[in-house]
PQR file of N, CA, C, O and H, with PARSE charges and radii, in Angstrom:
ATOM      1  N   UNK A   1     -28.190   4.003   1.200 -0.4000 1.5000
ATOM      2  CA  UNK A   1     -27.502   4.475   0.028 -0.0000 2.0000
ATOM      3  C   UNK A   1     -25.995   4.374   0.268  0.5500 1.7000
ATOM      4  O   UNK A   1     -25.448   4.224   1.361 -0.5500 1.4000
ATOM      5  N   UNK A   2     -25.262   4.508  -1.236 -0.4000 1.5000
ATOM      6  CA  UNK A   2     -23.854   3.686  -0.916 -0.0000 2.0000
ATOM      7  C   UNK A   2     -23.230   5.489  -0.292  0.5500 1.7000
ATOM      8  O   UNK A   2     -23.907   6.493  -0.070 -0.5500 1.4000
ATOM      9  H   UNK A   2     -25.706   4.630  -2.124  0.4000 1.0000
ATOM     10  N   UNK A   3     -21.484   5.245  -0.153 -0.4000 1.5000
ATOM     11  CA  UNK A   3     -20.946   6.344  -0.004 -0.0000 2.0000
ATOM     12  C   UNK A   3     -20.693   6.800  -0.861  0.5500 1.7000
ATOM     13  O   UNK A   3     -20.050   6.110  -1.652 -0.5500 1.4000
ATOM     14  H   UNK A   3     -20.933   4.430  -0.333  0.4000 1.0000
ATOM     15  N   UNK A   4     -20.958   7.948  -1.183 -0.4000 1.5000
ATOM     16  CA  UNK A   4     -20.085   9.152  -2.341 -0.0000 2.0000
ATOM     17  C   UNK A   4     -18.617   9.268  -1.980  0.5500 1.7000
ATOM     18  O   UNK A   4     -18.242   9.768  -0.919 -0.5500 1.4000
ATOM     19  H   UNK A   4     -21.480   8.509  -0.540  0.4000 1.0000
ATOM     20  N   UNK A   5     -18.010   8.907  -2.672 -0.4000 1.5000
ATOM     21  CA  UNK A   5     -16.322   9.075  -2.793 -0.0000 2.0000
ATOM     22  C   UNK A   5     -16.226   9.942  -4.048  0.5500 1.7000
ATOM     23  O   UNK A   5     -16.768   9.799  -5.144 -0.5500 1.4000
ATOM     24  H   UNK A   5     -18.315   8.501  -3.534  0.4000 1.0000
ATOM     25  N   UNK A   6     -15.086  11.225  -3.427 -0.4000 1.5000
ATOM     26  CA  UNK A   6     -15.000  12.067  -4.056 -0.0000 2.0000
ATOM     27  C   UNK A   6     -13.427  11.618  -5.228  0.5500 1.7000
ATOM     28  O   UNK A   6     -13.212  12.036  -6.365 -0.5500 1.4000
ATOM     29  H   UNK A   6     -14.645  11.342  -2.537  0.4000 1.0000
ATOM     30  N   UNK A   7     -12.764  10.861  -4.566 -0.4000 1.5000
ATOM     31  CA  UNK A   7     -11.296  10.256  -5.673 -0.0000 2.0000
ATOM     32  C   UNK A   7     -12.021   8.404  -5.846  0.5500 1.7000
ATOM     33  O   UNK A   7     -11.295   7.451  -5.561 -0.5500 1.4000
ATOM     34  H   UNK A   7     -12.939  10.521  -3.642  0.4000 1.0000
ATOM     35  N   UNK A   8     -12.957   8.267  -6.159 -0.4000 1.5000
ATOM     36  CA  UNK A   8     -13.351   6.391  -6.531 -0.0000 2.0000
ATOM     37  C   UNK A   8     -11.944   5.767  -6.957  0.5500 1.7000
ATOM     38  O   UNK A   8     -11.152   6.359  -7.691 -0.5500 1.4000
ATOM     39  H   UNK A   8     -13.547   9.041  -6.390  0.4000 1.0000
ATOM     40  N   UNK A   9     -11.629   3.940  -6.171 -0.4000 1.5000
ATOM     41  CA  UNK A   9     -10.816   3.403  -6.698 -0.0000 2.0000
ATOM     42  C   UNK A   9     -11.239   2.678  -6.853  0.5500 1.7000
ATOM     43  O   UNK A   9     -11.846   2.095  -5.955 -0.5500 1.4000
ATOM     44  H   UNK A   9     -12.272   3.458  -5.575  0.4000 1.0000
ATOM     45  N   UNK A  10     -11.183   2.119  -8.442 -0.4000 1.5000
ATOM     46  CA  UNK A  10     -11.846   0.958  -9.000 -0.0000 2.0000
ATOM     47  C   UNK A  10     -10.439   0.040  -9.608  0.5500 1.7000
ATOM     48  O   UNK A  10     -10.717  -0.963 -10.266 -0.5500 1.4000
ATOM     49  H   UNK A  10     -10.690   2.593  -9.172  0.4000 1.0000
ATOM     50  N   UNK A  11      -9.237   0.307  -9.435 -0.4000 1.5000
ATOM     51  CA  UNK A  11      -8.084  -0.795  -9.463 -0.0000 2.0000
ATOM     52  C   UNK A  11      -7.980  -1.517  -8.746  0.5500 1.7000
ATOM     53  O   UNK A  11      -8.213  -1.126  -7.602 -0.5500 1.4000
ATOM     54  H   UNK A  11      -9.011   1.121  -8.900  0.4000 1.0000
ATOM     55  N   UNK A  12      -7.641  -2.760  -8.889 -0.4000 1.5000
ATOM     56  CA  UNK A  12      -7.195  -3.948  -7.728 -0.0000 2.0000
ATOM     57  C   UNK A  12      -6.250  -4.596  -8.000  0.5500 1.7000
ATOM     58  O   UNK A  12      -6.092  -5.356  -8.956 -0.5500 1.4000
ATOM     59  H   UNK A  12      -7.452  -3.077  -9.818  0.4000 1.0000
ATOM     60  N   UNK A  13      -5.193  -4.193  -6.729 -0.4000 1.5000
ATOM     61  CA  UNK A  13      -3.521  -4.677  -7.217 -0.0000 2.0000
ATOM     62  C   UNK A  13      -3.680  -6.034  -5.983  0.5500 1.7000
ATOM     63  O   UNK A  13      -4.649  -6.048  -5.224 -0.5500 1.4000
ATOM     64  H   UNK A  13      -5.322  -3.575  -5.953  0.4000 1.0000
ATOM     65  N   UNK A  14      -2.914  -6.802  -5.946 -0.4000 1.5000
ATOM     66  CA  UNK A  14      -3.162  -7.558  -5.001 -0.0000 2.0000
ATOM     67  C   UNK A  14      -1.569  -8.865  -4.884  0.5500 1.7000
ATOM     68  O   UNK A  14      -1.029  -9.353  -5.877 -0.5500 1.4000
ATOM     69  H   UNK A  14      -2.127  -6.791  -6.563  0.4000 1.0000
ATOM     70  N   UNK A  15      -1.152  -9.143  -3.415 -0.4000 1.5000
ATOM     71  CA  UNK A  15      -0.385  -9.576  -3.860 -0.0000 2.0000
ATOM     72  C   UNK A  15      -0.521 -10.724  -2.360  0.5500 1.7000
ATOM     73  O   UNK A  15      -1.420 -10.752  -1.521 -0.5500 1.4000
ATOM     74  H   UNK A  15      -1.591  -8.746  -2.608  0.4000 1.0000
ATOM     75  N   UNK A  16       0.698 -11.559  -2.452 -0.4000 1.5000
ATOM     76  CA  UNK A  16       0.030 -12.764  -1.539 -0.0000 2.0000
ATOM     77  C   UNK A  16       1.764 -12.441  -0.427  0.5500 1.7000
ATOM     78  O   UNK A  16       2.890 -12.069  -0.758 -0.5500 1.4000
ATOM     79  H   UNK A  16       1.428 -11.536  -3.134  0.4000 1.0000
ATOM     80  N   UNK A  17       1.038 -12.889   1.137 -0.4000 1.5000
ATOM     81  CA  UNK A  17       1.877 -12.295   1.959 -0.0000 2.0000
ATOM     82  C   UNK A  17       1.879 -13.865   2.920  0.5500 1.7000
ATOM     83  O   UNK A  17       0.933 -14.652   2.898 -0.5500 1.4000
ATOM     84  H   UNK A  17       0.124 -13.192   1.406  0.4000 1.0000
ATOM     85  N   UNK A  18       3.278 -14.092   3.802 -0.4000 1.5000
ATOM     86  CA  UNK A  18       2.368 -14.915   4.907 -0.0000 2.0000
ATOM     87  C   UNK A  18       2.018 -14.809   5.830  0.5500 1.7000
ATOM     88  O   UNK A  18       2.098 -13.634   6.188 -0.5500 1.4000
ATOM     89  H   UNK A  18       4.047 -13.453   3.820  0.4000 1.0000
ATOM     90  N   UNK A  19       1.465 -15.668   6.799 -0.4000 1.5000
ATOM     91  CA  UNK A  19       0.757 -15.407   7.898 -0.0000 2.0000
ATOM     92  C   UNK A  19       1.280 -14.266   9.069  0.5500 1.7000
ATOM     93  O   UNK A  19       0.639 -13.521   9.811 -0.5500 1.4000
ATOM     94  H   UNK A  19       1.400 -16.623   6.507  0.4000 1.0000
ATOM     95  N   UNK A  20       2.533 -14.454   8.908 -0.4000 1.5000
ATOM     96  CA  UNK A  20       3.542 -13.369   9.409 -0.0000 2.0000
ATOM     97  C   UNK A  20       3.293 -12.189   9.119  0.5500 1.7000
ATOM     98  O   UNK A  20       2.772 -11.380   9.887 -0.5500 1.4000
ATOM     99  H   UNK A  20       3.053 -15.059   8.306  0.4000 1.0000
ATOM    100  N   UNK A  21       3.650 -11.970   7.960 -0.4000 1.5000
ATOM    101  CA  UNK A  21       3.598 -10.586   7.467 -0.0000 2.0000
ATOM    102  C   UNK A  21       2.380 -10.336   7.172  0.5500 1.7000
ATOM    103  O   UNK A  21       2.333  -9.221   6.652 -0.5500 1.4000
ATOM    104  H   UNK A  21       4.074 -12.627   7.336  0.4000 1.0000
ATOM    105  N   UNK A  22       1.202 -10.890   7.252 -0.4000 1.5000
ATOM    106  CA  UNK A  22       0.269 -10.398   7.496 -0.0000 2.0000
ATOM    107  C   UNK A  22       0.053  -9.945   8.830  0.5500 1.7000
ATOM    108  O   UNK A  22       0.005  -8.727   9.004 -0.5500 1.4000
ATOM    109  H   UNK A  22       1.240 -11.796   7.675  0.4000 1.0000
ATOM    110  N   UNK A  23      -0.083 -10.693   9.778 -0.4000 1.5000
ATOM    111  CA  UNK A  23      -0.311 -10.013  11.402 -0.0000 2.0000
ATOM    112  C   UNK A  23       0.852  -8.891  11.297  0.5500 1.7000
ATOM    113  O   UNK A  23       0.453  -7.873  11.862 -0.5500 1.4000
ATOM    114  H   UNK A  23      -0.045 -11.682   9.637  0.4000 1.0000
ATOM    115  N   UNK A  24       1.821  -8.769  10.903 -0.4000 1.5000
ATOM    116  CA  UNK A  24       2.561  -7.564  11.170 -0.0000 2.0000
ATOM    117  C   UNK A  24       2.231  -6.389  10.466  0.5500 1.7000
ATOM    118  O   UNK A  24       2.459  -5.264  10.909 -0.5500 1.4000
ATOM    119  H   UNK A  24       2.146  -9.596  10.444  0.4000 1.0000
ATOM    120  N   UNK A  25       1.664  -6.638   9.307 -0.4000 1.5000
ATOM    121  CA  UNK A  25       0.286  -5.539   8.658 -0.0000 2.0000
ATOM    122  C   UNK A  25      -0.661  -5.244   9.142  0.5500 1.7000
ATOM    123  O   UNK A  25      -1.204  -4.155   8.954 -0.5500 1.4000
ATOM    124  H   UNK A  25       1.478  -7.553   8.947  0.4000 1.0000
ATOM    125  N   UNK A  26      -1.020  -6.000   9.765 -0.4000 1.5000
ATOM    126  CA  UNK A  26      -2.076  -5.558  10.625 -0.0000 2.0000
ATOM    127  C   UNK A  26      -1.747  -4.918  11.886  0.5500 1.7000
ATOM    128  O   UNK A  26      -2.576  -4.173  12.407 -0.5500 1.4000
ATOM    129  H   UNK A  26      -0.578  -6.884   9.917  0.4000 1.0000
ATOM    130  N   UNK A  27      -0.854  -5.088  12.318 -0.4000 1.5000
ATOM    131  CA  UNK A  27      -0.022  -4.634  13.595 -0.0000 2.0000
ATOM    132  C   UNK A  27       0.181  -3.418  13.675  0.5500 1.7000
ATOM    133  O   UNK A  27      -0.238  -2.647  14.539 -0.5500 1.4000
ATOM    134  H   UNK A  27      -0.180  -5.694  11.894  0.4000 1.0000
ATOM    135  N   UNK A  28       1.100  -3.107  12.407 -0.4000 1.5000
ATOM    136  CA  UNK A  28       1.427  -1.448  11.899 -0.0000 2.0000
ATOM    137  C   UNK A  28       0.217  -1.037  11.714  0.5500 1.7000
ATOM    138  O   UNK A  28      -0.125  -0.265  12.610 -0.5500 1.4000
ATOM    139  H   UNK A  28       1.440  -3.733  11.706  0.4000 1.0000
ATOM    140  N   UNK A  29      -1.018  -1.327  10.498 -0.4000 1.5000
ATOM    141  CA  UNK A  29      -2.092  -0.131  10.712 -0.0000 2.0000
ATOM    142  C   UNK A  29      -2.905  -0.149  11.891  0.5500 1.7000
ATOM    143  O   UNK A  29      -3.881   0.599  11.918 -0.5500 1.4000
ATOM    144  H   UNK A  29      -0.740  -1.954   9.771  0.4000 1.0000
ATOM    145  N   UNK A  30      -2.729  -0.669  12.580 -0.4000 1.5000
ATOM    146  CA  UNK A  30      -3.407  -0.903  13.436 -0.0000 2.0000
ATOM    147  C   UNK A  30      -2.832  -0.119  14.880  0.5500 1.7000
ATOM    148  O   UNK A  30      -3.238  -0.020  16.037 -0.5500 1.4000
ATOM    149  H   UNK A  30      -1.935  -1.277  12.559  0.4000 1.0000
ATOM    150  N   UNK A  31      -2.132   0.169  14.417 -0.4000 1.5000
ATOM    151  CA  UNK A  31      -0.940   1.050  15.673 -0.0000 2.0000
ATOM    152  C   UNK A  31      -1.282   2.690  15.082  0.5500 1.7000
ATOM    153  O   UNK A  31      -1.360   3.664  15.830 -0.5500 1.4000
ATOM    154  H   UNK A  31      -1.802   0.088  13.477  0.4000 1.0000
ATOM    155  N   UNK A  32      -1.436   2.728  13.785 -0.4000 1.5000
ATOM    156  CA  UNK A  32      -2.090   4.423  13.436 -0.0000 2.0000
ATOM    157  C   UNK A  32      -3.127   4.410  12.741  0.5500 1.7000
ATOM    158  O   UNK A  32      -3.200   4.835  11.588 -0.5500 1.4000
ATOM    159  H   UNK A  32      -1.372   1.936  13.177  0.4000 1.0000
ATOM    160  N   UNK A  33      -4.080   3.889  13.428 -0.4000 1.5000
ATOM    161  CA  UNK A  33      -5.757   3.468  12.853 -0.0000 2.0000
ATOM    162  C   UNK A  33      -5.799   3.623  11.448  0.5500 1.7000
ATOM    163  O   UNK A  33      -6.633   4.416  11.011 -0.5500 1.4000
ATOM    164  H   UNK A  33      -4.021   3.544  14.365  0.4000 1.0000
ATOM    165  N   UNK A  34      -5.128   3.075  10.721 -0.4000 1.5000
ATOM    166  CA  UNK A  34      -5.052   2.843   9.371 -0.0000 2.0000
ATOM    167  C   UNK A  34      -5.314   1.535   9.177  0.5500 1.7000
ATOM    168  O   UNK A  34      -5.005   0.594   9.909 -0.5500 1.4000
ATOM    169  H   UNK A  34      -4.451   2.430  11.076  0.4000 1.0000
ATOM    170  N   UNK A  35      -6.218   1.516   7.596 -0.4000 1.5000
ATOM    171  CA  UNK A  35      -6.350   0.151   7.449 -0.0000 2.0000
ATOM    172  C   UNK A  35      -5.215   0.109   6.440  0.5500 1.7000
ATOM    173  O   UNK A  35      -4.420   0.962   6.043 -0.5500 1.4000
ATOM    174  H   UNK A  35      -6.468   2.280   7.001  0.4000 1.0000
ATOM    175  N   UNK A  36      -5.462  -1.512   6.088 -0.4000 1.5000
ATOM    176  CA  UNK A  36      -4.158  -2.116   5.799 -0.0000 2.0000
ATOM    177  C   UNK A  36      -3.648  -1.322   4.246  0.5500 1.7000
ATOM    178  O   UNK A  36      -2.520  -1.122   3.795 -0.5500 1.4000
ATOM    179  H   UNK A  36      -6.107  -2.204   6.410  0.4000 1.0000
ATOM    180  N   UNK A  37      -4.816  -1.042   3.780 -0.4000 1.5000
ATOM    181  CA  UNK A  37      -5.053  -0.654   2.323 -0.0000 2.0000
ATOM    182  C   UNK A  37      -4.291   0.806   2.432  0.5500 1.7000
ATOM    183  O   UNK A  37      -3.224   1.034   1.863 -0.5500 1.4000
ATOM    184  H   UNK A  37      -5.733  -1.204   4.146  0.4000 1.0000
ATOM    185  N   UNK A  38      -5.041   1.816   3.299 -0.4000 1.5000
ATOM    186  CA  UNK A  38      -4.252   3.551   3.484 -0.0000 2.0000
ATOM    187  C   UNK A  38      -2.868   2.996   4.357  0.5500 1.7000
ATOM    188  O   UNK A  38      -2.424   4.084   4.724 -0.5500 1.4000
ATOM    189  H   UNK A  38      -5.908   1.630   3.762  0.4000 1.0000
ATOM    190  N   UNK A  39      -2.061   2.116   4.828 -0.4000 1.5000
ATOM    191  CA  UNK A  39      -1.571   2.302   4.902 -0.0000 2.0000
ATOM    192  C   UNK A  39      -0.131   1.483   3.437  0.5500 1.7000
ATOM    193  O   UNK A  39       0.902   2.074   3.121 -0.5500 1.4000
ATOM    194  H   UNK A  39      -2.422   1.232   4.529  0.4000 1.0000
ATOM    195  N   UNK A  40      -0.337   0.842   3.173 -0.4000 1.5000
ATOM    196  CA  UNK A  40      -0.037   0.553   1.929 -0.0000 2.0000
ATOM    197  C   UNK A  40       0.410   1.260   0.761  0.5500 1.7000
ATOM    198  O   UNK A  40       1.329   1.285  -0.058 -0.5500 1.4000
ATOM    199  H   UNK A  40      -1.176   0.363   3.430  0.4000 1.0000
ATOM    200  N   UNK A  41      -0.978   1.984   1.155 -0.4000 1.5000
ATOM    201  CA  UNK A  41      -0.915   3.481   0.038 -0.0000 2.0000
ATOM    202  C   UNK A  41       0.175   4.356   0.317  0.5500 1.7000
ATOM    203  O   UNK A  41       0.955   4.866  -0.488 -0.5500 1.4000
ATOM    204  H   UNK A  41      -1.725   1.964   1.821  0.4000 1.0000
ATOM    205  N   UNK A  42       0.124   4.488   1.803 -0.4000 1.5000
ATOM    206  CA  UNK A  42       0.642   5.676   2.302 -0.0000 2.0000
ATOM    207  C   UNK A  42       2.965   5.059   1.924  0.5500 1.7000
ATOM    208  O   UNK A  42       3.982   5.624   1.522 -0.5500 1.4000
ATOM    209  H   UNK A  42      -0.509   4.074   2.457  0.4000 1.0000
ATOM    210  N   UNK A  43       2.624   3.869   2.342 -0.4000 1.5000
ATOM    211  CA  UNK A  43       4.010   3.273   2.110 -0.0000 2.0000
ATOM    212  C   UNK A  43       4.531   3.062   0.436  0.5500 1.7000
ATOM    213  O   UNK A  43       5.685   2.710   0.191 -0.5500 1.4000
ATOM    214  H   UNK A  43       1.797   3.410   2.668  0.4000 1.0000
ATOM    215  N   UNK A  44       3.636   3.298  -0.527 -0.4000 1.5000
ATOM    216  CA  UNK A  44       4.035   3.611  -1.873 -0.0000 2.0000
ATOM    217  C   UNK A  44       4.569   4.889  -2.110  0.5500 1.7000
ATOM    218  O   UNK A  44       5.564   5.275  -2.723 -0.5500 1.4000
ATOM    219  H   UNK A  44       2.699   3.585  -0.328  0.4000 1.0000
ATOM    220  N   UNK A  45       3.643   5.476  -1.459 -0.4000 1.5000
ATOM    221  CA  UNK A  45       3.467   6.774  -1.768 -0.0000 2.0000
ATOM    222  C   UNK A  45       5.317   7.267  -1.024  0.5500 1.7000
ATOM    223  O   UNK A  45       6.003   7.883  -1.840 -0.5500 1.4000
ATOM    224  H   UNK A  45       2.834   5.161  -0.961  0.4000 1.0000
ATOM    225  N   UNK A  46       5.773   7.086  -0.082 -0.4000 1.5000
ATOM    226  CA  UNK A  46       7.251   7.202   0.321 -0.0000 2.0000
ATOM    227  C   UNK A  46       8.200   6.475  -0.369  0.5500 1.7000
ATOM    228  O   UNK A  46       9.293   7.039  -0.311 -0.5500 1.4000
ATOM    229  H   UNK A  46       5.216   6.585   0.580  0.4000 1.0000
ATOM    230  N   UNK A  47       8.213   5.578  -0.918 -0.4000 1.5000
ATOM    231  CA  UNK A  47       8.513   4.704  -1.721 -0.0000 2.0000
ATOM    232  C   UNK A  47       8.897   5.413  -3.115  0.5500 1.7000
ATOM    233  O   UNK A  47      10.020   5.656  -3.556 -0.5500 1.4000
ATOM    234  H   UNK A  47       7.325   5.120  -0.965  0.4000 1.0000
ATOM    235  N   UNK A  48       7.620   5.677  -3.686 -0.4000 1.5000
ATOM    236  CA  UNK A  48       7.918   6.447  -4.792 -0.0000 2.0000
ATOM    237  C   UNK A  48       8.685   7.928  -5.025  0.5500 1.7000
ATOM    238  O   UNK A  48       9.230   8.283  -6.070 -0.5500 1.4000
ATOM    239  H   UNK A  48       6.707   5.480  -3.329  0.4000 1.0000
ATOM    240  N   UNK A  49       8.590   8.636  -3.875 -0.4000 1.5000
ATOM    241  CA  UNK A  49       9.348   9.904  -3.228 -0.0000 2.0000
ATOM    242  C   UNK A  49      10.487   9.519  -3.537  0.5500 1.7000
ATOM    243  O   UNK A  49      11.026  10.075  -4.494 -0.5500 1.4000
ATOM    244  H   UNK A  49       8.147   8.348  -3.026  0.4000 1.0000
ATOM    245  N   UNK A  50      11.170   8.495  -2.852 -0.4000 1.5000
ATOM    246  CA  UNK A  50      12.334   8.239  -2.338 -0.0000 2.0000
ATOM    247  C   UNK A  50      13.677   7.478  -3.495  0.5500 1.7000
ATOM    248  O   UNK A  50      14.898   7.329  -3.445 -0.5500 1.4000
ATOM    249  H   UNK A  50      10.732   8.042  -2.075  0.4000 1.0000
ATOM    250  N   UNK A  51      12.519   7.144  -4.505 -0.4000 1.5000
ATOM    251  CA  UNK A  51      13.623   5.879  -6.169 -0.0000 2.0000
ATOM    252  C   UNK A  51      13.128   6.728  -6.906  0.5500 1.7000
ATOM    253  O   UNK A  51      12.032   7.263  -6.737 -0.5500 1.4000
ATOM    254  H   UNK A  51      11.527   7.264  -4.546  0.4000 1.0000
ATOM    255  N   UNK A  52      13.875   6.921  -7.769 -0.4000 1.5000
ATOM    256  CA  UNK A  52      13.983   7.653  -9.152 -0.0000 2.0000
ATOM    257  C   UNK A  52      13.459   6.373  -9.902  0.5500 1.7000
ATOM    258  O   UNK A  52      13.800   5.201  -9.742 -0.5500 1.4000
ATOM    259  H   UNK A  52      14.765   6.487  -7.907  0.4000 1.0000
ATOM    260  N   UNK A  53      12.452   6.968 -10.846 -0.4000 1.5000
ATOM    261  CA  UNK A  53      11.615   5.581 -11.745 -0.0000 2.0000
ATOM    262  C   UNK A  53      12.845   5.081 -12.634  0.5500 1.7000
ATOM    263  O   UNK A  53      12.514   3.951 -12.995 -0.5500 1.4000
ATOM    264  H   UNK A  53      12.175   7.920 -10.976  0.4000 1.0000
ATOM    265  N   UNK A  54      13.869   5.319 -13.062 -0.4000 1.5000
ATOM    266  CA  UNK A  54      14.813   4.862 -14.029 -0.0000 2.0000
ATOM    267  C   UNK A  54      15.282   3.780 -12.868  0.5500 1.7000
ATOM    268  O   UNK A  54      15.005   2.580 -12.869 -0.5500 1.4000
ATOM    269  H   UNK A  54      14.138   6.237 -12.768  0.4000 1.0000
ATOM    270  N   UNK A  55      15.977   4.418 -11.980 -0.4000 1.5000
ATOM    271  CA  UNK A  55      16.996   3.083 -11.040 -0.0000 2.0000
ATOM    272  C   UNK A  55      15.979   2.145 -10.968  0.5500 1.7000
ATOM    273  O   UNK A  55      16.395   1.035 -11.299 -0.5500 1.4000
ATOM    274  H   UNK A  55      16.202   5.392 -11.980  0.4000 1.0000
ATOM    275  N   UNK A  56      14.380   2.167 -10.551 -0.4000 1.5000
ATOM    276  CA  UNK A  56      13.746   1.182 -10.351 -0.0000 2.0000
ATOM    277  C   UNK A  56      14.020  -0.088 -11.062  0.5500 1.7000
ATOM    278  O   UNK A  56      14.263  -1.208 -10.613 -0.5500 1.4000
ATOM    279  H   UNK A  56      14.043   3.069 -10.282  0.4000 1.0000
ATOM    280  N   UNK A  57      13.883   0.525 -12.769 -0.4000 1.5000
ATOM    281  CA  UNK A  57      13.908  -0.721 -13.574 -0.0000 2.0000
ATOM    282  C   UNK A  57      15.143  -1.254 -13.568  0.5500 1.7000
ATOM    283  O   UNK A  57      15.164  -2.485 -13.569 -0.5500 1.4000
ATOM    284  H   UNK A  57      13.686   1.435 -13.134  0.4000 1.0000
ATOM    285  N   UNK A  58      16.443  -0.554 -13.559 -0.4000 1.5000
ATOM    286  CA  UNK A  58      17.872  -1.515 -13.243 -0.0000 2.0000
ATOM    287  C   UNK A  58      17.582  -2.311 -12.258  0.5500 1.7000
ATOM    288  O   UNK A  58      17.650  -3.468 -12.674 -0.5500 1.4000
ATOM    289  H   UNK A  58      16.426   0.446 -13.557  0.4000 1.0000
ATOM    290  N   UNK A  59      17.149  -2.250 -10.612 -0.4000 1.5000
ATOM    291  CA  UNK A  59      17.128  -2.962  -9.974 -0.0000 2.0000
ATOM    292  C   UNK A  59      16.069  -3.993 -10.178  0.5500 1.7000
ATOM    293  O   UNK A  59      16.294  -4.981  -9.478 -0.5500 1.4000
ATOM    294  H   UNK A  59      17.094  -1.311 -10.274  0.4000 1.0000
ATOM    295  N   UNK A  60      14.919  -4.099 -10.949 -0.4000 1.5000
ATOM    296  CA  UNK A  60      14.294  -5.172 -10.777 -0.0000 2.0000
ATOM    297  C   UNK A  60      14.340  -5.658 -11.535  0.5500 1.7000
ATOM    298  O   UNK A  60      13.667  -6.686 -11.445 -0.5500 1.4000
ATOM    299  H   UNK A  60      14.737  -3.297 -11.517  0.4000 1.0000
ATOM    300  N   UNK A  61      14.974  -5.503 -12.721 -0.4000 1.5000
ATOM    301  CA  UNK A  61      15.241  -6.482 -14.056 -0.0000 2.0000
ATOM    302  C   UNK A  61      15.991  -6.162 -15.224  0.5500 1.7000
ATOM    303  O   UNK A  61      16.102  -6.986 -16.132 -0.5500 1.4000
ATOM    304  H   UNK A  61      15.520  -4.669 -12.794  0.4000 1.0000
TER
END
């Protein structure tokens, strides 16, 4: 039987990296037994702490 997840994520963001920055993703979660995905998360998640959603959109367009 599958796992019960108590927060289910059924979004899929996805973005394309290279070979580089992939092994160095893997490097970092892999240095705090995180997979690539919680740690991702975890790097939005500071990310979003840290920019006010207004400046965001000046800076990216």
């Amino acid at each position: 039987m599958g796992k019960y997840k108590d927060t289910p994520r059924y979004n899929v963001i996805s973005m394309r990296v290279s070979d580089d920055e992939r092994k160095e993703l893997h490097n970092i979660a892999s240095q705090y037994s995180l997979s690539i995905s919680d740690m991702m998360r975890q790097a939005m998640d500071v990310y979003t702490r840290y920019h006010e959603p207004e400046s965001v959109g000046r800076r990216l367009g």
